[in-house]
C-alpha positions, -999 to +999 in steps of 0.1 A: +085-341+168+106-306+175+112-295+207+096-259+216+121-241+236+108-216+265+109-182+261+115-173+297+130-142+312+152-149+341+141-119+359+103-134+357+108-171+363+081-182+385+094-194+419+081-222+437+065-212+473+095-202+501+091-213+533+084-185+558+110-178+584+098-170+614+112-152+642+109-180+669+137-195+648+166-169+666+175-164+694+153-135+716+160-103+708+170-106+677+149-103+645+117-108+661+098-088+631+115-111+607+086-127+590+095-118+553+096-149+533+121-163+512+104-155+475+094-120+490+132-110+495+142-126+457+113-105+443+124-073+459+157-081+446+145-085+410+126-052+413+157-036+418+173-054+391+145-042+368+149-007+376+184-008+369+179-026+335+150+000+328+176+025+341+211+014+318+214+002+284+236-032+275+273-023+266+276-022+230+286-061+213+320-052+200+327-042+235+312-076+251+329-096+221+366-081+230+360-084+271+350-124+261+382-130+240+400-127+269+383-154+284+399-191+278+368-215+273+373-255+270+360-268+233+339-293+227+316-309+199+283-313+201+269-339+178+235-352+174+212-374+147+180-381+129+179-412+118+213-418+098+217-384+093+249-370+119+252-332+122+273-312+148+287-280+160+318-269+178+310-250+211+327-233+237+298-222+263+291-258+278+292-261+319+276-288+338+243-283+355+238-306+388+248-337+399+218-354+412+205-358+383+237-355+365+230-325+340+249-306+313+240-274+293+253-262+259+247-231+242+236-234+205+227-201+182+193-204+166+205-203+129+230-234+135+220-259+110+229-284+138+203-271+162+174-284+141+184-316+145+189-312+183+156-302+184+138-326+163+156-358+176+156-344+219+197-357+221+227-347+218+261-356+228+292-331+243+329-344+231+354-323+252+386-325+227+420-329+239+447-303+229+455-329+195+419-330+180+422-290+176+418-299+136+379-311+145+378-283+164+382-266+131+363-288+109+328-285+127+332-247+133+346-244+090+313-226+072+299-247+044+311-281+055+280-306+049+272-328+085+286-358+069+322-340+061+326-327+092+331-368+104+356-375+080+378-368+113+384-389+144+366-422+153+328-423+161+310-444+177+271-443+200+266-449+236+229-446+241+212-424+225+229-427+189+243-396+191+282-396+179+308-400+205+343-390+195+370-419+205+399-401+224+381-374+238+387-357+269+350-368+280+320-374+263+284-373+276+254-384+262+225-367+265+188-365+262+171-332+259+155-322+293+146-283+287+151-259+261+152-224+269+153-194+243+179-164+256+184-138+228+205-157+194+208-190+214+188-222+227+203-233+259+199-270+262+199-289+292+204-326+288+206-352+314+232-375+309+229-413+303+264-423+298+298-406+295+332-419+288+365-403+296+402-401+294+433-388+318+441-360+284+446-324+282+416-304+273+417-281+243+413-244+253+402-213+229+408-182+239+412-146+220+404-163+186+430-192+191+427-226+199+453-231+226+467-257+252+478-259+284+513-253+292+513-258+331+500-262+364+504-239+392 
């Protein structure tokens, strides 16, 4: 069965019921008409994010697109499966979530093939490639490559949930799909993780249209 992804605005999310601070909780003297809550401050906030959204228009995409190639992004592969079929994506917008429960979120664009299948099956797995695996890098972000070819790279195997985990990557994690939110030309997925592997390696880094690595630390 496919996942249905929220369509939520972040300036609407409904917020769970704050806690009313009271006055007696300072010292005398001080704030003793304090009684707004904390949901009442966050909603005035939003209403003055609102206005200013009503107010100004979005910059223009080439302009966003340029300011985000300077940016360097760790890469990653994000595979998935139905049944024997294996599909995948390269991705650079990945970022963990929480820790208790561990958590990870990847952005995927709606009209990835891949995304289907994320969907449909409620996994996925995150492969953070080292600074050598640039060429799968390459071979899961190459237009036309059917799923199966983009595996003709690198050694696979499962964890958990079946999804493929790439041997020698920085760090995998295997995830099962927890929520699903719609933002604009991407479905952010948040997947709690049930297993991950990793390895002391250098991460592969993309940045202004070029994969790149990391030369030193300061």
């Amino acid at each position: 069965m496919k996942l249905m992804c929220n369509s939520r605005n972040a300036l609407h999310m409904p917020y769970k019921q704050a806690n009313v601070i009271k006055s007696e909780q300072f010292s005398p003297g001080n704030y003793e008409d304090y009684t707004m809550s904390v949901e009442a401050q966050l909603q005035s906030r939003l209403s003055h994010t609102t206005d200013l959204i009503d107010t100004y228009q979005s910059i223009d995409i080439a302009r966003f697109k340029q300011s985000m190639r300077h940016i360097a992004s760790p890469v990653g592969v994000v595979t998935t499966h139905q049944g024997d079929l294996r599909h995948g994506l390269t991705a650079t917008a990945i970022c963990s979530v929480s820790m208790e429960p561990p958590s990870m979120l990847v952005c995927v664009n709606r009209n990835a093939s891949a995304e289907q299948i994320i969907a449909r099956s409620g996994s996925f797995a995150i492969n953070m490639l080292t600074d050598e695996q640039h060429g799968i890098a390459r071979l899961f972000s190459t237009p036309g490559t059917t799923p199966e070819q983009r595996y003709t790279e690198g050694e696979w195997h499962t964890l958990v949930t079946g999804s493929p985990i790439l041997k020698g990557a920085v760090a995998a994690f295997d995830c099962v799909v927890e929520e699903c939110i719609q933002s604009g030309t991407h479905h952010l997925y948040i997947g709690r993780v049930l297993a991950a592997e990793y390895l002391d390696q250098n991460i592969l880094l993309y940045r202004d249209g070029l994969f790149r690595k990391l030369e030193r630390i300061i």
